[in-house]
C-alpha positions in Angstrom: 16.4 -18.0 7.0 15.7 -16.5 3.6 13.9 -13.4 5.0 17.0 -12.3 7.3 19.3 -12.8 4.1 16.8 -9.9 2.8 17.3 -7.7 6.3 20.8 -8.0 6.2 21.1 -7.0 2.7 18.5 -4.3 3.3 19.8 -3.3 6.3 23.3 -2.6 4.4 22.3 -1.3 0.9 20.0 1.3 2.4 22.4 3.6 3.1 24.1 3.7 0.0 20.4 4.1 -1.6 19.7 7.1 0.4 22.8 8.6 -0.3 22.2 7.8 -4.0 19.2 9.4 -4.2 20.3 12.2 -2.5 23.4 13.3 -4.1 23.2 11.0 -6.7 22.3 12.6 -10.4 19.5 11.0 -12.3 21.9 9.3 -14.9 22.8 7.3 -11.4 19.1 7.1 -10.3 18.5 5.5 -13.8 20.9 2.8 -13.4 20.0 2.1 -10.4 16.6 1.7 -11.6 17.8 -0.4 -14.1 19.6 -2.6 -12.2 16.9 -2.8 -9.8 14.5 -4.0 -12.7 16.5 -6.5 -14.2 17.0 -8.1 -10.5 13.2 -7.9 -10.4 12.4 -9.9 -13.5 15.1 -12.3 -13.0 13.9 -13.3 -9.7 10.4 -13.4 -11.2 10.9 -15.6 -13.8 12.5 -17.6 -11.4 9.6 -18.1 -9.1 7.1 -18.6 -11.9 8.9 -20.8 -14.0 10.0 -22.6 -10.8 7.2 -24.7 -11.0 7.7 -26.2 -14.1 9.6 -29.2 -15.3 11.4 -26.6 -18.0 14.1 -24.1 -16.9 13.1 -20.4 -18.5 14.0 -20.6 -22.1 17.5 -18.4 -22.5 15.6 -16.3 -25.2 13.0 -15.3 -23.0 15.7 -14.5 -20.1 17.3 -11.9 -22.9 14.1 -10.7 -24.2 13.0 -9.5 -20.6 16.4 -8.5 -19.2 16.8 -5.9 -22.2 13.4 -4.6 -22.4 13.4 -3.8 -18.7 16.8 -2.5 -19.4 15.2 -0.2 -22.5 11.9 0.7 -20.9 14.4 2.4 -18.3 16.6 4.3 -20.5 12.7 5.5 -22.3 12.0 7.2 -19.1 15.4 8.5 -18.4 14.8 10.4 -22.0 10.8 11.2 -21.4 10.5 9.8 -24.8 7.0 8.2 -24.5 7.7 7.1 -27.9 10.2 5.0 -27.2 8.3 3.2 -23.9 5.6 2.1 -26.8 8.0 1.3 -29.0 10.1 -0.9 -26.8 7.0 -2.6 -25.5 5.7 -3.2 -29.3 9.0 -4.5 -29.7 8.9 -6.7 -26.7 5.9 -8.2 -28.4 7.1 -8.6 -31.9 10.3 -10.6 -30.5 8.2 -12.7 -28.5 5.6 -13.6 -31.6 9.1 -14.6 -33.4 10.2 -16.9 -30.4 6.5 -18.2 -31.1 7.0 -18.9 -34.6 10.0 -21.0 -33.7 9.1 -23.0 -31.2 5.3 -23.7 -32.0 6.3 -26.7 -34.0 8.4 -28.6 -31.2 6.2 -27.2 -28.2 2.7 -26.4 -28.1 2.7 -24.9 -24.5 5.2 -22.2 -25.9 1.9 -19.7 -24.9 2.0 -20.4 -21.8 5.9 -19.4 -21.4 5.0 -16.2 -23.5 2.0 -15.2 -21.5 4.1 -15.4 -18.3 7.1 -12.9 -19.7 4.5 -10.2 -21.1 2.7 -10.1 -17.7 6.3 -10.0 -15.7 6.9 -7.0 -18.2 3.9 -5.3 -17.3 4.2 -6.0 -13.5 7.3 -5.2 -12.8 9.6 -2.7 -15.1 6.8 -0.9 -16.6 5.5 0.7 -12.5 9.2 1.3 -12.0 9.6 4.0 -15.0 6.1 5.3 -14.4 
């Protein structure tokens, strides 16, 4: 059943996606690209956290929705810089969520571990 949900809502968003990226202008193709990313992490946090006892931490949910959000809007500006930078950023929030949860849970890694490769497997290919 859950791959003809995904038919049936391919089957009716790909003409708005062609038409998009047809007549569409880049600042369009961008968000659509954006949105497309965040929908991508979210479902993949869901899956790998799924198989835990813990729902994703909230902070982790944020950190990944606007980095994929940001690592879009580096590309839509060519600004190289600013992919690095959002990534070194990604990195520098998480090693903060680190520091404050290390105390109360020692598997905190693990959760960290899972966001940085869901950064790098998903949002990153999309703006390259």
């Amino acid at each position: 059943m859950q791959h003809i949900k995904r038919w049936i809502t391919a089957l009716i968003l790909a003409p708005l996606i062609l038409w998009l990226l047809i007549q569409g202008s880049l600042t369009a193709i961008a968000a659509l690209v954006a949105m497309v990313a965040v929908f991508s992490i979210r479902e993949y946090l869901r899956i790998i956290f799924g198989n835990t006892e813990e729902p994703v931490p909230h902070t982790i949910k944020i950190i990944s929705y606007t980095v994929s959000v940001l690592l879009v809007v580096g590309a839509y500006f060519g600004s190289w810089e600013m992919l690095f930078l959002v990534l070194a950023l990604n990195l520098m929030a998480l090693a903060i969520f680190v520091l404050s949860r290390f105390s109360a849970d020692q598997a905190v890694f693990n959760s960290i571990s899972k966001q940085v490769l869901g950064i790098v497997y998903i949002p990153v290919p999309c703006v390259f």
